[in-house]
C-alpha positions in Angstrom: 104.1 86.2 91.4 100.6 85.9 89.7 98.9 86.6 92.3 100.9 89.6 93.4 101.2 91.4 89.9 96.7 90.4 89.5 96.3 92.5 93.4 97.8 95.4 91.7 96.1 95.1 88.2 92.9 94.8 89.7 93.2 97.2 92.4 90.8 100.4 92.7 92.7 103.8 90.9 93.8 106.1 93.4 90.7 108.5 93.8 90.8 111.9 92.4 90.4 114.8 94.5 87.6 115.7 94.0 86.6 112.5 95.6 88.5 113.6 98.8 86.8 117.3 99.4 84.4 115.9 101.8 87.7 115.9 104.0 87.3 119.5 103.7 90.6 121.2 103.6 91.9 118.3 105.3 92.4 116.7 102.0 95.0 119.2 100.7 98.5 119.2 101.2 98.8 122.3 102.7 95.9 122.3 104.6 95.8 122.1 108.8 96.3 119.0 110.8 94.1 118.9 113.4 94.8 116.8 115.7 92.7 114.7 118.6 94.6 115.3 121.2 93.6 118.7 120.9 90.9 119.6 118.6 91.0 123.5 119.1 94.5 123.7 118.0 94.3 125.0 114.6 97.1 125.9 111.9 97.3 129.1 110.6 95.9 129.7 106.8 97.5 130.9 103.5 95.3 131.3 101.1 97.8 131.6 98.4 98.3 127.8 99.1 95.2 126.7 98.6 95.8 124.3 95.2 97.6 122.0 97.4 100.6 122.5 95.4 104.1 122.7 97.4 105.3 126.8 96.6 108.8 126.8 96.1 111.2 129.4 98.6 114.3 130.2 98.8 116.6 127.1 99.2 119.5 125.8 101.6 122.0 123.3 99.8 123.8 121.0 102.2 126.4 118.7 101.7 128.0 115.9 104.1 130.2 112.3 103.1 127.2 110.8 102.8 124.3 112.7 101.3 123.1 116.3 99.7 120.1 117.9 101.1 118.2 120.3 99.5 116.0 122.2 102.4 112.9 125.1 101.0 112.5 128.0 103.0 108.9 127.5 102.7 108.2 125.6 105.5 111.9 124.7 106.0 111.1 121.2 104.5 113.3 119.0 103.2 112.3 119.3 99.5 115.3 116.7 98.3 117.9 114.1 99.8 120.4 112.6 97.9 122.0 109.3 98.7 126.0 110.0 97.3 127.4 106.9 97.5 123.9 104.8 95.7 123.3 105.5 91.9 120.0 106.2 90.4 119.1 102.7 89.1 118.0 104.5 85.5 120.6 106.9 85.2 124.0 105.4 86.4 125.7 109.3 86.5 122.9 110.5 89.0 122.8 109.4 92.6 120.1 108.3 94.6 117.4 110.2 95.8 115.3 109.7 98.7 113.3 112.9 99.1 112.4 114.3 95.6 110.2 117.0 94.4 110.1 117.7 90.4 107.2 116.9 87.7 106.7 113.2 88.4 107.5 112.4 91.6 106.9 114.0 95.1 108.7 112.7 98.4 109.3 115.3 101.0 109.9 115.2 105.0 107.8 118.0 106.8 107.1 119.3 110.1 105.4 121.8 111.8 103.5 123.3 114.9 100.5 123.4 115.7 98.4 125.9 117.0 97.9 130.1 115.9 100.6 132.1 115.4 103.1 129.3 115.1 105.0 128.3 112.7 104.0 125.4 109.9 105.0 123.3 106.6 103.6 126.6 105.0 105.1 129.5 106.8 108.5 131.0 105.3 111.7 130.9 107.2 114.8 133.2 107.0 118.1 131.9 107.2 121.8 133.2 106.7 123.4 131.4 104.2 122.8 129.5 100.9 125.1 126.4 101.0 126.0 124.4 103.8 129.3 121.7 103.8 130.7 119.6 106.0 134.5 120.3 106.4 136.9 117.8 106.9 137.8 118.1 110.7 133.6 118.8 111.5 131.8 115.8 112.5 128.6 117.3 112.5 127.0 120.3 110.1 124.2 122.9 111.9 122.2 124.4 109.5 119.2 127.3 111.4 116.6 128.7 110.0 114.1 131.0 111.8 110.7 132.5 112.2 109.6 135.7 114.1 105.7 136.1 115.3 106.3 139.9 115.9 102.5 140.2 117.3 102.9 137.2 120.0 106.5 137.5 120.6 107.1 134.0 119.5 110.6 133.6 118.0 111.5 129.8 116.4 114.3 128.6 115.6 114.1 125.2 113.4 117.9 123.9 113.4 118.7 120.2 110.7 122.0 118.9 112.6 123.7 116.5 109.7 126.1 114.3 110.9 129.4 112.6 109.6 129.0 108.9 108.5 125.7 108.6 109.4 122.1 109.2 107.9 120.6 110.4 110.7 119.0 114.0 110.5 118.6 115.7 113.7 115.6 118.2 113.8 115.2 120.8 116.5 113.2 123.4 117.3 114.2 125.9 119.7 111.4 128.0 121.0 111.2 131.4 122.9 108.2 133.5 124.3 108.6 137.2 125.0 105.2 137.7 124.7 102.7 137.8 127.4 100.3 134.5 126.7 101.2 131.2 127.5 101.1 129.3 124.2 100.8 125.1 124.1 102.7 123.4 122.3 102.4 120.4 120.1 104.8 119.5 116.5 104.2 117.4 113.8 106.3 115.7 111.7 104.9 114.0 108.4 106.0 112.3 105.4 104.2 112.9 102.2 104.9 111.1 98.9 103.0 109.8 95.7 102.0 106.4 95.1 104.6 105.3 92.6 106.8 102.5 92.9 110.2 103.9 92.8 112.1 104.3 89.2 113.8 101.0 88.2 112.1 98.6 90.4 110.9 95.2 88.6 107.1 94.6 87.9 108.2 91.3 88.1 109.7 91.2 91.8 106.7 92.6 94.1 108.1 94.9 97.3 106.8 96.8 99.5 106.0 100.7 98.8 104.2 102.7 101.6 103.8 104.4 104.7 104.8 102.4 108.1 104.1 102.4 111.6 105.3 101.0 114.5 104.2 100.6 118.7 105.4 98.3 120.9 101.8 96.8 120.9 100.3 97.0 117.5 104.1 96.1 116.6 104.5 96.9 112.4 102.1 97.8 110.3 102.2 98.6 107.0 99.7 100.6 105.3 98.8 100.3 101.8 97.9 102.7 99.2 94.8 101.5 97.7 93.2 101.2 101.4 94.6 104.5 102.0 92.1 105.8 99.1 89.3 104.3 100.3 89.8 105.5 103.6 89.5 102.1 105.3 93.1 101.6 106.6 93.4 100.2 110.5 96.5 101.8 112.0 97.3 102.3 116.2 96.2 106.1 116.4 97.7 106.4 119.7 101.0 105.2 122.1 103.8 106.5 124.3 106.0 104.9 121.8 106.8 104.2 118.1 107.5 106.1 114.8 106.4 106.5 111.4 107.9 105.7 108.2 107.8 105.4 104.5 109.2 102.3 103.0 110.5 101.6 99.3 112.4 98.6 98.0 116.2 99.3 100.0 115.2 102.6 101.6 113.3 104.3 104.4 112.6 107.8 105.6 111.4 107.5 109.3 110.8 110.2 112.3 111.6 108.5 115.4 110.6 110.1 118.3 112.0 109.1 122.4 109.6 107.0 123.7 107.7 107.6 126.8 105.5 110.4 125.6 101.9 110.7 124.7 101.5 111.1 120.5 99.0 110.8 118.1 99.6 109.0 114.5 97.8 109.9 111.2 97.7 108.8 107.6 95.5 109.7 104.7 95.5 110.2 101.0 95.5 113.4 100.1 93.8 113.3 96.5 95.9 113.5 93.3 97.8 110.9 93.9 99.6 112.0 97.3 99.8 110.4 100.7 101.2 111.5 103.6 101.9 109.8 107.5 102.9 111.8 110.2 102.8 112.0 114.3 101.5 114.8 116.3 103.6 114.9 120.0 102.6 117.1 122.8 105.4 119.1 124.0 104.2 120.9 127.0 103.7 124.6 127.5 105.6 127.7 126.4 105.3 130.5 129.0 105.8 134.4 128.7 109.6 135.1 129.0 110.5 131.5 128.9 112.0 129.2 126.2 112.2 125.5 125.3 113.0 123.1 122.9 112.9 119.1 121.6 114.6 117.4 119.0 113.0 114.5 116.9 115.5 112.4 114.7 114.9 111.7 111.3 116.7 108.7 109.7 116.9 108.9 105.4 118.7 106.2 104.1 119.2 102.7 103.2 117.9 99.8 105.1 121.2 98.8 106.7 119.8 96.2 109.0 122.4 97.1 112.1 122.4 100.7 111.8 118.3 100.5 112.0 118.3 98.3 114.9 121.0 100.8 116.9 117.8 103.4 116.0 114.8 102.9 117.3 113.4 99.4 118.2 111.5 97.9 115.5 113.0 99.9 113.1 115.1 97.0 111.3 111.3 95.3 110.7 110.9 98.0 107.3 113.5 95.0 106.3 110.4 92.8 105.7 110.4 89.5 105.3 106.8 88.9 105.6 106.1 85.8 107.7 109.1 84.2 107.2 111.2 86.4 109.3 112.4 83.7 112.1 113.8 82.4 109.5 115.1 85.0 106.7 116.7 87.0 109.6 119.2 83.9 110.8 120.0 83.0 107.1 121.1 86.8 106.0 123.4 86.6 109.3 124.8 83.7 108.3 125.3 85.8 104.6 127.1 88.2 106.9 129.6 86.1 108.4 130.7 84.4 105.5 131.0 87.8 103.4 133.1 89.3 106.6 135.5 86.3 105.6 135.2 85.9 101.6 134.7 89.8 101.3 132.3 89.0 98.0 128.5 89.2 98.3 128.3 87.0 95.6 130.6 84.2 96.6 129.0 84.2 100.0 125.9 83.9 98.2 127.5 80.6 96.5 129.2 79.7 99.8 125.5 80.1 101.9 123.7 77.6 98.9 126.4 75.2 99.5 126.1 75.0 103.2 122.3 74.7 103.2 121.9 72.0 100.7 124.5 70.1 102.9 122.3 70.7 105.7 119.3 69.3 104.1 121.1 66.5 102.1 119.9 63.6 104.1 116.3 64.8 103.1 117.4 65.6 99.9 118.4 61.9 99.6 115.2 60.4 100.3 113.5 62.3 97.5 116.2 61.6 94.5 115.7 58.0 96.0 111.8 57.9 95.4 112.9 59.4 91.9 114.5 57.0 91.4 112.8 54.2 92.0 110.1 56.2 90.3 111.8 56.4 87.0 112.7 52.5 87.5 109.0 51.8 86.8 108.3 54.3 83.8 108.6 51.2 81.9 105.7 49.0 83.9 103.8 52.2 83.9 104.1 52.7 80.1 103.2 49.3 79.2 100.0 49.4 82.0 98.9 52.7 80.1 98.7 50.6 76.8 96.9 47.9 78.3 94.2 50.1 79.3 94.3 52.7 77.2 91.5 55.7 78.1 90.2 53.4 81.1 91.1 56.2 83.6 89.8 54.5 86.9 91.0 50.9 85.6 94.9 52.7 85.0 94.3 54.3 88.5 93.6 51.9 90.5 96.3 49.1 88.4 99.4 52.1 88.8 98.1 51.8 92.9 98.4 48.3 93.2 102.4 47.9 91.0 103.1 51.0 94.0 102.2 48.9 96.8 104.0 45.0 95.0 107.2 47.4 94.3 106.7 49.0 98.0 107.3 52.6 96.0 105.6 55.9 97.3 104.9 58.1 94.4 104.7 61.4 96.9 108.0 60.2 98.4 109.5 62.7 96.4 107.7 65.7 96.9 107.3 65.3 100.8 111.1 66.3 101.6 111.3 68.8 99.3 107.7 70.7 100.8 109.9 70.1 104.2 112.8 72.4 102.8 110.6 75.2 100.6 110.3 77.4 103.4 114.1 77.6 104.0 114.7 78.6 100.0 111.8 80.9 100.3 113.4 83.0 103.0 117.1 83.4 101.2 115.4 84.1 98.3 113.2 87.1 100.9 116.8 87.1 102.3 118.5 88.0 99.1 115.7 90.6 97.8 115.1 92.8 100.4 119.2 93.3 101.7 120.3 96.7 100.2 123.6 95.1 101.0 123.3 93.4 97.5 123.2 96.8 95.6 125.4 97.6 93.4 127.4 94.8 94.9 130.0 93.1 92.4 130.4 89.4 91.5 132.3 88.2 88.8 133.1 89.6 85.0 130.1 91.3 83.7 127.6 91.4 86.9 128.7 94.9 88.9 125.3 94.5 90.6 123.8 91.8 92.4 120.6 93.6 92.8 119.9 94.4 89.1 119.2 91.8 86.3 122.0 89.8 84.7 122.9 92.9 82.0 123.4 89.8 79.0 121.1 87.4 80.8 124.0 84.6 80.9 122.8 83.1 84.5 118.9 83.1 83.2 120.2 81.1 80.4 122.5 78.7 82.5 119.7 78.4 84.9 117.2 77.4 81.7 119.4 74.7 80.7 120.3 73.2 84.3 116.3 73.0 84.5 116.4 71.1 81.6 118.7 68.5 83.0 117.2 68.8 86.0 114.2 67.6 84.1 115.5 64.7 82.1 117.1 63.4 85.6 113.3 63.3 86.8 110.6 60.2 85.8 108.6 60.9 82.6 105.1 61.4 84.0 102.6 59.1 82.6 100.6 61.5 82.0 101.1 63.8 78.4 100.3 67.0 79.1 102.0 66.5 82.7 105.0 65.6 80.4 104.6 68.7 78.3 104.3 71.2 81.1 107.1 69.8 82.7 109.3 70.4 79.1 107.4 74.3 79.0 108.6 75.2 82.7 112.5 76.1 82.6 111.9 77.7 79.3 108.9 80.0 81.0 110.9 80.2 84.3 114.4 81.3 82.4 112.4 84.2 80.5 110.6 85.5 84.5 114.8 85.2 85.6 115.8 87.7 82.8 113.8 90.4 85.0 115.1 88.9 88.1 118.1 90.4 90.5 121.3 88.7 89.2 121.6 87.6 92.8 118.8 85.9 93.2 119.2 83.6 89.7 122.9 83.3 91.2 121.1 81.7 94.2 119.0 79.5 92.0 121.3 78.7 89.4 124.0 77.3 92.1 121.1 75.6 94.0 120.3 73.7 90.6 123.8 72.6 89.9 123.8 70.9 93.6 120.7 69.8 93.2 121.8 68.0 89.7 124.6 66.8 91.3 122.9 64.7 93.7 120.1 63.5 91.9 122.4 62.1 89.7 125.0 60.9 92.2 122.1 59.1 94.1 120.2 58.2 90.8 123.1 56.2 89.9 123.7 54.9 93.1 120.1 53.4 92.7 120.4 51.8 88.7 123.8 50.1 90.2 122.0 48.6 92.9 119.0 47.7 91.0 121.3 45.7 88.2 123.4 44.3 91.0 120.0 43.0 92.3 119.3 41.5 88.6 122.1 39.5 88.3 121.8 37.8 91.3 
């Protein structure tokens, strides 16, 4: 956590845009992508748009069971996407929102065309209606917009498809020539957003916030901001595969092209604070008196682990784990199974703890054991400490020797528990990064399992069962080593009352099994040891 939270403290700023120009117009939000796969293709200009600002049009409302979708007629992007059945973690009455666009915050989807006299994020579409809703008997909402080149003859139609029960966003253009030049034809579909964590997320928790990409061969890659800034970012630029994304704690927006054709990924920062990632794909040729058109799915939603993988392979990986995946991804199954029978994410949270500490009792054992035969000698150990008082090496070498007479390893302890770290490691990666646990209920006064305990009650009960924990433990001989040890569950309950109630629920019932057999086994130990005595 230290670590983490000193990355992002001592990070470079984001560069200001003036820093950026020597992109040229490259660097401004509305200026043209010009892409490598051909470099004469060039984006028509507005000078209007110059600032980089995004100009508000006229504006589609669309509504499904699932989400509301505000869509600009300039460029026909989607300026805002809000998640209906996910509240705004600072605001409780406001939903969700994916896609935003207002004074602090800019997350939009785009797409375009590329090449003159065709239609981009900056050209202004007509459409018929205002409000779009999805009626009870439809199981999928069209909303068209279109674009007339009246010199070329080049009429596009750019057509969302919403669907019911799902967060999938079909995009479609529909393309006609009745002009007499054949046009090429490549579209581009891009993701631009600021560098802000999202509103609500913990400082103290560190996730992941930033563009993605995937190929089958460079397989994920996330990029990161500050690298973005200094222009030094390694990404696959090309594949017949893949998509591109942009992750926040719970959520993803991603365009997932078909595989099998040739594209072209980019990402840059954009000055002022703005990023965007995108994919250029070549889509053949448009002749006079012909027409065409392609479709590229975009998925806006939460991170739903099944509904990603039935997607677009690779997809559920924006569910990171980090290097621990082999093993997070079997443990949250297992969470799956057991909530599809108690119906509670928090019980199977319980449940989960239970089963794993059972697993790993036997090493368990052995460590409470060498505790215990540990805290058996804090008496010899005391009483050699007097005897040599601030002779460092002499108390060394003297606590060595009454190890090997009473056949006691004093890392017998720590070795089965360094065995079963990276197990509790991934269920606690397990447990942060499942957007199943939002706004999941538990018991009483926890409604979310993914939020901090509102009245800190499980911070508090996990405080006190460190202290026990603690007292269960030898004194080490040494006194600050003693005093640290007596500082740590009062520092660790005070980082817990930032921490998702889930993940202290984890801890806290991991501690109270933990206790248990210590104790059980510590016991076990004395009764053996006095039996041993009297005889």
């Amino acid at each position: 956590m230290l670590w983490e939270n000193w990355q992002k403290e001592t990070a470079p700023k984001a560069l200001d845009s003036t820093a950026t120009s020597t992109k040229n117009d490259i660097s401004n939000i509305n200026a043209p992508i010009i892409p490598t796969i051909n470099k004469q293709a060039v984006i028509q200009q507005d000078a209007k748009k110059a600032d980089g600002a995004l100009v508000d049009g006229a504006q589609i409302n669309v509504t499904t069971d699932l989400v509301h979708a505000v869509i600009d007629a300039d460029g026909g992007d989607i300026r805002s996407l809000s998640i209906l059945h996910y509240q705004d973690p600072v605001d409780v009455k406001r939903h969700l929102h994916i896609f935003e666009q207002t004074s602090n915050h800019t997350y939009v989807a785009q797409s375009g065309l590329v090449g003159t006299n065709l239609p981009n994020h900056k050209s202004i579409f007509s459409f018929a209606a205002n409000n779009y809703a999805l009626a009870e008997n439809q199981n999928k909402l069209v909303v068209p917009m279109s674009w007339v080149d009246e010199e070329t003859g080049i009429q596009v139609t750019k057509e969302y498809i919403f669907y019911r029960d799902s967060y999938k966003i079909d995009l479609t253009y529909h393309l006609t020539n009745t002009g007499k030049l054949s046009i090429p034809l490549q579209a581009y579909f891009q993701l631009l957003r600021d560098g802000k964590i999202p509103d609500g997320e913990s400082k103290m928790v560190h996730t992941f916030t930033g563009p993605a990409i995937y190929t089958e061969a460079s397989k994920f890659t996330k990029l990161d901001f500050h690298k973005m800034d200094k222009g030094d970012q390694t990404y696959p630029k090309t594949a017949n595969d893949g998509w591109v994304a942009m992750v926040q704690h719970h959520f993803v927006s991603a365009w997932l092209p078909n595989n099998g054709a040739k594209r072209e990924f980019y990402a840059e920062a954009l000055g002022n604070g703005l990023y965007r990632a995108g994919v250029i794909l070549p889509e053949g040729e448009l002749k006079p008196g012909s027409s065409t058109s392609f479709t590229v799915p975009l998925y806006a939603g939460p991170q739903i682990q099944k509904t990603l993988t039935a997607l677009a392979p690779g997809l559920d990986y924006v569910v990171d784990y980090g290097w621990l995946t082999p093993i997070s991804g079997p443990i949250f199954w297992a969470l799956q199974k057991i909530h599809g029978v108690v119906g509670n994410w928090g019980w199977s949270i319980v449940i989960l703890t239970m089963f794993i500490k059972l697993m790993f009792f036997p090493l368990s054992a052995k460590s409470y054991q060498s505790m215990a035969q540990m805290r058996g000698l804090a008496p010899k150990l005391q009483r050699l400490k007097e005897t040599f008082g601030d002779d460092r090496q002499k108390l060394h070498q003297a606590m060595m020797d009454l190890y090997k007479t009473e056949k006691v390893n004093p890392l017998g302890g720590c070795l089965p528990v360094v065995v079963q770290i990276p197990v509790f490691i991934s269920l606690y990666w397990a447990l942060l990064g499942s957007v199943e646990m939002r706004q999941a209920p538990f018991i009483g006064w926890i409604h979310d399992l993914s939020a901090p305990d509102p009245f800190y009650v499980l911070p508090i009960i996990m405080g006190l069962t460190m202290i026990l924990q603690t007292r269960l433990n030898p004194t080490p001989p040494d006194p600050m080593q003693a005093k640290v040890m007596m500082i740590m569950p009062v520092a660790f309950s005070i980082f817990f009352f930032f921490f998702p109630a889930g993940l202290v629920l984890y801890w806290v019932v991991n501690n109270i099994l933990s206790i248990s057999q210590q104790w059980f086994i510590t016991r076990k130990h004395e009764a053996a040891q006095a039996g041993n005595a009297k005889r």
